[in-house]
N, C-alpha and C positions, 0 to 999 in steps of 0.2 A: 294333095294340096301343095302348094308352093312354098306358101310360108303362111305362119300366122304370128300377127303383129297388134300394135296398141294402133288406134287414132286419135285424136284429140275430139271434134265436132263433127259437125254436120256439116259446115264450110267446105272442110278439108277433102269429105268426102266425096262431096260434089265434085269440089276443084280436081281432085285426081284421076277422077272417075273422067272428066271432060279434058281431063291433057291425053289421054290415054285411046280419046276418041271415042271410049264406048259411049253406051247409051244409060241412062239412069231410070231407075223406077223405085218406088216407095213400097213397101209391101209388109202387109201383116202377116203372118206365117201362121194357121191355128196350130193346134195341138196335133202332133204327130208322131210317127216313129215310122222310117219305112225300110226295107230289108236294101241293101248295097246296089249303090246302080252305078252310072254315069252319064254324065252330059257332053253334044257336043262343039260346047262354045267355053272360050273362057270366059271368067266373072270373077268380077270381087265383091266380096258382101260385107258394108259394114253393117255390124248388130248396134242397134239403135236402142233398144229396151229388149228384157226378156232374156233366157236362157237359150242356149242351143248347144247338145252333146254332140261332135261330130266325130267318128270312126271313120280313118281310112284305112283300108286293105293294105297290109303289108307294115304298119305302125304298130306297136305295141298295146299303147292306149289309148286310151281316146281324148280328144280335146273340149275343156269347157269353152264356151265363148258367150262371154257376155257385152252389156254396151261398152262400145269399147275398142271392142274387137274388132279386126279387117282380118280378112280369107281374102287371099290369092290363091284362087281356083284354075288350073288349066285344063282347058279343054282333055276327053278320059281318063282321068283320075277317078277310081275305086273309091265309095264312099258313104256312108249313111248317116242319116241324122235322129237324131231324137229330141224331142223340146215340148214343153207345156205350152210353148207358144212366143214367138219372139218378133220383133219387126226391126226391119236393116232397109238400109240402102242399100241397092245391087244394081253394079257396072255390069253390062253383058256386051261381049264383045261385036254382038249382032243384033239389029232391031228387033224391038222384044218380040213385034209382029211375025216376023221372018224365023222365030224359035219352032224347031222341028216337033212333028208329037211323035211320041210321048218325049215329054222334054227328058224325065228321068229313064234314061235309056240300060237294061240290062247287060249284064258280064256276059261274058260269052265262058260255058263250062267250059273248066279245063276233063280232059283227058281226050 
């Protein structure tokens, strides 16, 4: 992850998510947990409602993120999430159409 930071609204969200040129979508997240992957588009997700524990590779601990919160996400960054379930807005740096599958794309083993 890039960074993670406060936002204020839903406003703000939009508004930076559209200087930035991506694309925006609304999304509920159910309950999850999935083992480490990566994507390959940047995003930013603000959490809207709900919890999300996110682990990235090579950090210590791991991050809470609740409403509130903005993820600047870049494109292959190591990563996993865990959440009873949460909804954000999420800036994708490419039309959500155009998103490759599997979106959550696997590490490649080291050795």
């Amino acid at each position: 992850m890039n960074s993670i930071e406060a936002f204020e609204d839903e406003a703000q969200a939009y508004a930076e998510i559209e200087a930035l040129g991506f694309h925006a979508m609304t999304l509920d997240i159910p309950e999850e947990s999935n083992d480490f992957h990566w994507h390959d588009f940047d995003a930013l997700v603000y959490v809207t409602d709900g919890e999300l524990t996110l682990t990235v590779q090579g950090h210590e601990a791991p991050y809470t993120c609740r409403r509130g919160t903005r993820i600047s996400a870049a494109a292959g960054v190591v990563h996993r999430e865990e959440t009873k379930g949460y909804s954000a807005i999420i800036g994708f740096s490419v039309e959500p159409q155009e998103l490759t599958q599997p979106i959550n794309k696997q590490p490649v083993a080291a050795g």
